[in-house]
N, C-alpha and C positions, 0 to 999 in steps of 0.2 A: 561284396564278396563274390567270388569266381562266377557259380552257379546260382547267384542269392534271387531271392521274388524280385519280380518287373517294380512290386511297390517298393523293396527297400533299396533299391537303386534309383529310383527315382527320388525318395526321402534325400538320396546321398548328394545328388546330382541337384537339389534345390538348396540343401546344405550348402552344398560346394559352393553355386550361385551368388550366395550371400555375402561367404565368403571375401568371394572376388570385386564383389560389388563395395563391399565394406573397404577393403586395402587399397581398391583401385589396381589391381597387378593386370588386368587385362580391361580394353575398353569396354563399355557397355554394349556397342553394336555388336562386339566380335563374340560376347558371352553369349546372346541370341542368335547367333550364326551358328556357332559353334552346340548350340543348344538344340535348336533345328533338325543341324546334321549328327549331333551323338541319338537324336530318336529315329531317325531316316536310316541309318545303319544299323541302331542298334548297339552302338558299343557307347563305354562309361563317359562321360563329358571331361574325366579327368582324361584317358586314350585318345579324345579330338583334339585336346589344346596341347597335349603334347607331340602328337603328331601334327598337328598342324604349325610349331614353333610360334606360339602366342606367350607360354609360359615355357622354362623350364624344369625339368623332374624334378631336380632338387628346392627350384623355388616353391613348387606346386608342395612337395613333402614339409617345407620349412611351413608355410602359412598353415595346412592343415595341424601339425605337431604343435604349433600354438593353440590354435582352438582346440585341440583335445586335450590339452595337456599332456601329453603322452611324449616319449622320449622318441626323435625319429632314429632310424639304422640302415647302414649304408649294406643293405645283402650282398653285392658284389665283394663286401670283404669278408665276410662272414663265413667259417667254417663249421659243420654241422657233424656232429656225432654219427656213425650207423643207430645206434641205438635208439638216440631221439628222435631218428626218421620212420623208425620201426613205433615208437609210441602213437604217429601220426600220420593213418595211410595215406598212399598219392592218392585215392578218389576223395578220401575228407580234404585234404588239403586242397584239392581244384575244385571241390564243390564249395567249399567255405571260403576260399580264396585267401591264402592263408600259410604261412610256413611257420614249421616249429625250428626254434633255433636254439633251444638249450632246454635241460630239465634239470632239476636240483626239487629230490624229494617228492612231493604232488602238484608242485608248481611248476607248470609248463610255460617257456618264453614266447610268444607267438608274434609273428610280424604280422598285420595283418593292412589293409587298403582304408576299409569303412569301419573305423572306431564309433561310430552313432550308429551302429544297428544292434540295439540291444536286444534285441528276439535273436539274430543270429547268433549272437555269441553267447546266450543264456545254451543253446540246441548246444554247441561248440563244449561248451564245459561241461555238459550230461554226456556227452559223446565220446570225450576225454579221458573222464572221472578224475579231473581235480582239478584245482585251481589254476587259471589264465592272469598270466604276465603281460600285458601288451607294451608293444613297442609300433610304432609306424611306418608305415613303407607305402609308396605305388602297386597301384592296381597291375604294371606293366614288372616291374621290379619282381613282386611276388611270383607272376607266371615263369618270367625266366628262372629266379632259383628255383621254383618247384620244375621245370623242367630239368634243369640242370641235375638239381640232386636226387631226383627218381625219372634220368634220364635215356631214353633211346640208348646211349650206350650201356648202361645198367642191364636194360635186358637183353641184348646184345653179348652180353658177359656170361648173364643167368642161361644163357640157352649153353653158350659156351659150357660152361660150367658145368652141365646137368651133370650125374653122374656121379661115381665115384672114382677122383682121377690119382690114378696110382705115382708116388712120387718118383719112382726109378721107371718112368715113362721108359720106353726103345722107340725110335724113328726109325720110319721105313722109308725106304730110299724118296719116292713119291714126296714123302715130308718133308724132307732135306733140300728137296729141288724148290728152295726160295729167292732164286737169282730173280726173279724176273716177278716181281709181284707188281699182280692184278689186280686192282682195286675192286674192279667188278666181282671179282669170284671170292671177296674175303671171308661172304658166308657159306661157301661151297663146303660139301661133306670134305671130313680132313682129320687129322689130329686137332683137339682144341688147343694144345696147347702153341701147336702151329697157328692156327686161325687166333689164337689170342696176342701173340706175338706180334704176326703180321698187321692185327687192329692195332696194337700201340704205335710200333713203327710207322703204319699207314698217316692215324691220326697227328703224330709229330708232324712229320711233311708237310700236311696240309696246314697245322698251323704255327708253320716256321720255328718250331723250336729249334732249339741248337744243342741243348741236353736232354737225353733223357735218365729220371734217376730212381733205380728201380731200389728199394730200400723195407727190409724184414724188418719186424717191429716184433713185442713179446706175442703178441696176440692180429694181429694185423702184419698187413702187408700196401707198401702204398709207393703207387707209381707219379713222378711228378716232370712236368716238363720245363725247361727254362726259354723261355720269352721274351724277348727285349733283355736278359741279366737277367731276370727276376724268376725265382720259382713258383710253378703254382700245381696245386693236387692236380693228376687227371684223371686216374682210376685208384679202386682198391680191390685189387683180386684176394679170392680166399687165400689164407695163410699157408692151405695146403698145397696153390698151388705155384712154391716160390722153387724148389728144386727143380719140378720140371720147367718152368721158364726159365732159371739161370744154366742148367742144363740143354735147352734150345740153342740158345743164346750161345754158350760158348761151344756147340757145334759150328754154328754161321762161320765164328769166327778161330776156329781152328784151335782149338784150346783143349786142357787137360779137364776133362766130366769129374774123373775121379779125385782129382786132388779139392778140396775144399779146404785147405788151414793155411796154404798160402796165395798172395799178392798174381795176377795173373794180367796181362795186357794182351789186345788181341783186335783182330782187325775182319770187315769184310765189305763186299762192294753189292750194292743192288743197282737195277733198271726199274725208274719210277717214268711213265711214261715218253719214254724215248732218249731219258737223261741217267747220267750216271750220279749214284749217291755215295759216297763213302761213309763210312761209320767204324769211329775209332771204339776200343768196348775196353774199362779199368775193371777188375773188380776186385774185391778187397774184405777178407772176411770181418765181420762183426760178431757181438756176443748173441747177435739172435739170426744169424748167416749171412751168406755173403749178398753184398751190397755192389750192384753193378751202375756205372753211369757208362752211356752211347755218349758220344759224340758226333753228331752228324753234320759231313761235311756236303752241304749242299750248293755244287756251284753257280746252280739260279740265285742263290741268297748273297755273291759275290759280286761285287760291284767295280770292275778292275779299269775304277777313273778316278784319278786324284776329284773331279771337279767333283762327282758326285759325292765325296765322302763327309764334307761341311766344313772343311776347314777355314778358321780367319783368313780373309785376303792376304795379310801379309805373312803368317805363318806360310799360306802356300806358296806364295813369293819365294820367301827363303832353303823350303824344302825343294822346289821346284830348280833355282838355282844350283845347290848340292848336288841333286842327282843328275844333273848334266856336265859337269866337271869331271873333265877325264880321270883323275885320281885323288885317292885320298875316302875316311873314314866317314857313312853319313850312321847313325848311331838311332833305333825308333824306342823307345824306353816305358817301362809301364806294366803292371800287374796283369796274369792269365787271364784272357778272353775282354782284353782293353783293346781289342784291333790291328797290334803291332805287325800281325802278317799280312794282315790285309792290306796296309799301309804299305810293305814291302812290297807284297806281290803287284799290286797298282802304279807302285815308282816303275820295275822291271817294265809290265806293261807297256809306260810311256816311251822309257829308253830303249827297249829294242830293237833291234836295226839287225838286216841279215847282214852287216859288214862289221858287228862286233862278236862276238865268242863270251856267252852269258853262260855261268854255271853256278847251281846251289847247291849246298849242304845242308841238310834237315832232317829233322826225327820229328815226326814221322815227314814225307812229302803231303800236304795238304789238299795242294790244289795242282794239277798237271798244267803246264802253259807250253803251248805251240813253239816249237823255234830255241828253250832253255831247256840245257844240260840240268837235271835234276838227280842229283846224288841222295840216296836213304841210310843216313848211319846205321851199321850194324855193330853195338860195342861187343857182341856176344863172338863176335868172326874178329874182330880186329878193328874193324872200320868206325874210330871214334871221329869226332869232328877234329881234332888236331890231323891224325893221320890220312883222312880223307882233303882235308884242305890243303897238308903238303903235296900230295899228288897232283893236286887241281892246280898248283903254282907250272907245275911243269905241262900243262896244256893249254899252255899260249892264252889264258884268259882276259879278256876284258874288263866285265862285270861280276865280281864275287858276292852271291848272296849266303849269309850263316845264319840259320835258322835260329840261332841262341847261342851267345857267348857262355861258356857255363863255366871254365876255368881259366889259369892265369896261361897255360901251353898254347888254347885255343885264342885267346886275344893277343899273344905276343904275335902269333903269327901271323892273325887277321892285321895287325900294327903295321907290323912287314909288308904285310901285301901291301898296303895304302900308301907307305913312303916308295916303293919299287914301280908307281904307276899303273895299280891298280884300282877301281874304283868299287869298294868294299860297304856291304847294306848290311845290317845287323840288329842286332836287339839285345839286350839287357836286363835284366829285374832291377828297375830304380826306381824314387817315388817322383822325385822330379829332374830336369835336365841337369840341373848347376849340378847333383850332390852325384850323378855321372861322373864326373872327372873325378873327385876322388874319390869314388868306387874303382876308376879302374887304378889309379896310385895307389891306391890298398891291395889291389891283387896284384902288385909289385911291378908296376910298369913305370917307367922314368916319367916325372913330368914334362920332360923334354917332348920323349917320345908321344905323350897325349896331346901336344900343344901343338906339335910337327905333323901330326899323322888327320887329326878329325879337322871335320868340315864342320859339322852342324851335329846339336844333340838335341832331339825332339824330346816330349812325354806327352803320351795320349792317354785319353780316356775315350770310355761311350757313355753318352746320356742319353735316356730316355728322350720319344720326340711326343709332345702334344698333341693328343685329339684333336684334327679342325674339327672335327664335327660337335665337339662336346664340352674343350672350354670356352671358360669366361674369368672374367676381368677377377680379381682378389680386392681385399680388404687391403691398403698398405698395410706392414708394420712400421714401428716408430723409426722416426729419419734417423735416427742415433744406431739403431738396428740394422738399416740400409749401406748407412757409411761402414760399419763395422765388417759388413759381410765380402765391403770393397768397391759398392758402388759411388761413384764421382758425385757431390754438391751439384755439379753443372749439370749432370745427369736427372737426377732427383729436381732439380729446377727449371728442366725444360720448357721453354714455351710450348711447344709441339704437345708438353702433358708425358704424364710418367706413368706408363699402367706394366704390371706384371699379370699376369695368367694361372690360374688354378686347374690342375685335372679336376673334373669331376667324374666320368664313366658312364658308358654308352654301350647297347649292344656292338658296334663297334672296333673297339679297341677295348685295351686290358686294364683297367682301374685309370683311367682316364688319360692312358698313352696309346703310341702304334712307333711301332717303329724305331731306329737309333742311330746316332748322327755321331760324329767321334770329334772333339775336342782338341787338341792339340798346343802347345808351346813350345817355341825353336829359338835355340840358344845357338847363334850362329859364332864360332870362334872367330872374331879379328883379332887384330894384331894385338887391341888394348887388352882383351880377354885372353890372350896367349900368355901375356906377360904377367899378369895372374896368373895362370897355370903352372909356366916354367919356376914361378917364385914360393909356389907352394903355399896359398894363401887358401883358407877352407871356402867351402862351397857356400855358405853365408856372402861373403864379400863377392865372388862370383856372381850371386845371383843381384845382391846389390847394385852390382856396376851396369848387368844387362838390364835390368829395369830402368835404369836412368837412359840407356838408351835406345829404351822403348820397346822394350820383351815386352809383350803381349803373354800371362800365367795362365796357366788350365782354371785359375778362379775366374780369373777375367775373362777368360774366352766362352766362361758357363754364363756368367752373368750378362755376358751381351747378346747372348742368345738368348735366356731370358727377357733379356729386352725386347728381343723382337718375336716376343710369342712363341717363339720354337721347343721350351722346355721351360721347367719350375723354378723358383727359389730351391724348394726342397732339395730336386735332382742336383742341383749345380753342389748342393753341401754334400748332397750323397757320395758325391763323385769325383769333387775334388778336397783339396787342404786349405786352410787360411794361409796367404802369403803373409 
């Protein structure tokens, strides 16, 4: 335990020994080495072989949870009550070494490193007053979530915090002035509810989130970020203080303080070290107030190169083609925040040329690019995407990009543009490429016209990318399980050997990812697939005929990444459909 006697660490550390010697999971030499150096240092024998990459966390967690009997738990997933952290101070919890993860009744759930130190945990249950639930964890595990949940930002908060902070907070001018946030000065004398603000935002940036989603509970208030896709807690400011931060908040961004019953959208720009950040702001009342998500548009986090984005060789093949073809429709398809702009804005990129005439239509504009006409729909002034696109016909354009097809006025015309020799970028909400076309035959466009006018219909996804630092190899599951999911016999029977890769989590990265790579399938219309179109044959048979010659699916494009170690089994189902 954390702070435990030199003797019952060393009881633990001859335990451990035994252990290791018993399984064979580390050599005999290296356990003396390694044994050597955790008394030469001072730190636990289980902290040397883990740092020193002799064992892994989770293997080192698995072999001990055996010999205790004890159930191991993964704390990186584990969410913890205010309450039951209040049951368990941060000095017991770092002196015991030791996190509480639930209470029900006088039974406390406790993770704890050293299940055989039975004097420790006799003091532990006096200290309590009731009864200990053990579960197991690392010695290195436990330090981090007790840092994490009675952490640096916690008091950071608490100082913030002090006080009594009135919910019809006024800003003074001084306050207001957050163009230009300073990292250095976040703890500088201020409004807290400014300095609380500027910490969330701060902390977003530095770890790449893309959402932030600030969200009033009956009794609670909780701030969460999004990561790779995924959400996770980052603070929980007091309940009282959600007026005056959504009240900040839609200062920044130009918004009505007083109105709170309806829907409000809003916008504002900071300088985060010598870069420009945008950040788009929703908010949206709920039954316990309003609920605000950022958007942050950060273009270090913008990667404007086809090569970098991950696509299959041949999918970029075929998109690569399209967007070099003087005219005609290329189509990127796929659910909010699956990359589709990124994907657009990186084709633009490639094909610019000061001797063409590039202009986009978008709500909002995302990202500013060098050298491209960038039009902001305004539907409140007149300026929808239909009537903004008619205009853009009569300025001699080259390259039309539409931020989103949303009705059948704005695709008839985008149609137009593309048989007139225009070369038209666009997007969609569809789940995959084939059931495109008749998405857009249902918003009333000829099939003619769909079969005349597109080039290529993509659908992307993002998946998760793998910890190098922290996976390993998985368990197969059954070949019947494998075939099913879509993997190939000839696959599965590799001479070369057939392994797939498990997250497990690392200080690192976030539950045993970093990062996100985007997926892709391109459904390129020939002539065979036209004649399908023109005949009105459903998106079933579409997709049939392109696989036969050799579409490359967003399942298959998961699963071959999993192949090569780049992402899960898991992620690929997350993310895509069974064909």
């Amino acid at each position: 335990m954390g702070m435990r006697s030199e003797a019952s660490q060393q009881n633990f550390d001859k335990r451990l020994r035994v252990i290791l010697q018993k399984t064979g999971a580390v050599a005999e030499a290296e356990i003396e080495r390694c044994s050597g150096l955790s008394r030469k240092e001072n730190k636990p024998l289980s902290t040397v072989l883990v740092q020193g990459d002799l064992v892994r966390e989770s293997d080192l967690l698995g072999l001990l949870a055996r010999e205790a009997r004890i159930p191991p738990v993964d704390l990186g997933k584990v969410e913890v009550d205010t309450d039951v952290l209040d049951s368990v101070p941060q000095n017991v919890a770092k002196d015991y070494g030791i996190f509480p993860i639930s209470k029900v009744g006088d039974v406390l759930t406790v993770a704890v490193s050293n299940p055989f130190d039975i004097v420790g945990l006799d003091d532990l249950r006096i200290l309590t007053g009731g009864e200990l639930r053990l579960v197991l964890s690392t010695e290195d595990a436990i330090h981090r979530a007790v840092d994490k949940a009675y952490n640096a930002d916690a008091k950071a908060m608490t100082e913030i915090f002090e006080g009594t902070i009135d919910p019809n907070l006024e800003f003074s001018d001084e306050d207001l002035n957050a163009e230009n946030i300073n990292f250095a000065d976040l703890t500088a004398e201020g409004s807290p509810v400014v300095k609380l603000v500027n910490l969330v935002i701060f902390k977003a940036i530095k770890d790449r989130a893309s959402d932030i989603h600030i969200e009033p509970y009956e009794k609670k208030l909780r701030i969460r970020y999004r990561q790779d896709g995924i959400l996770s807690e980052a603070f929980s400011p007091p309940k009282k203080m959600h007026n005056a931060i959504l009240s900040r908040i839609k200062i920044l961004s130009n918004l009505d303080i007083a109105e709170r019953a309806k829907p409000q959208d809003g916008k504002f720009q900071i300088r985060v070290e010598g870069r420009q950040v945008d950040f788009r702001i929703s908010v949206l009342p709920t039954i316990h107030g309003e609920k605000c998500v950022m958007r942050i548009l950060d273009a270090e986090n913008l990667a404007l190169s086809l090569d970098l984005l991950g696509f299959e060789p041949q999918a970029l093949e075929n998109f690569r083609k399209a967007i070099h073809q003087p005219y005609g429709m290329l189509l990127v398809t796929g659910p909010t925040g699956s990359g589709k702009s990124t994907t657009l804005y990186s084709a633009v990129k490639e094909i610019y040329s000061i001797e063409s005439n590039m202009v986009t239509v978008e709500d909002p504009v995302e990202y500013q690019i060098d050298g491209v006409n960038q039009v902001h729909v305004n539907p409140k002034r007149g300026l929808t995407f239909a009537s903004a696109l008619r205009s853009i016909l009569r300025q001699d354009p080259n390259v039309i990009l539409i931020g989103e097809i949303r009705d059948a006025e704005t695709l008839e015309i985008a149609v137009k543009a593309a048989l007139t020799g225009h070369l038209v970028l666009t997007t969609l909400h569809t789940n995959d490429a084939s059931s495109t076309v008749t998405r857009m035959v249902d918003m009333g466009l000829d099939p003619f016209m769909v079969a005349s006018s597109v080039l290529l219909i993509t659908a992307q996804r993002l998946a998760r990318k793998l910890c190098e630092h922290c996976k390993e190899p998985m368990d197969l599951p059954p070949r019947e399980r494998l075939t099913r999911m879509g993997f190939f016999e000839s696959e599965i029977d590799s001479p070369d050997g057939f392994t797939i890769f498990k997250a497990v989590g690392c200080p690192r990265c976030v539950q045993g990812y970093r990062g996100r790579f985007a997926i892709m399938e391109t459904l390129v219309l020939n002539d065979d697939l036209k004649r399908l179109v023109v005949g009105g044959k459903p998106a079933i048979e579409v997709k049939k005929r392109a696989l036969e010659q050799g579409m490359v699916t967003l399942r298959r494009a998961g699963l071959l990444n999993a192949l090569r170690g780049r992402t899960t089994i898991e992620e690929v189902l997350r993310v895509t459909m069974e064909d």
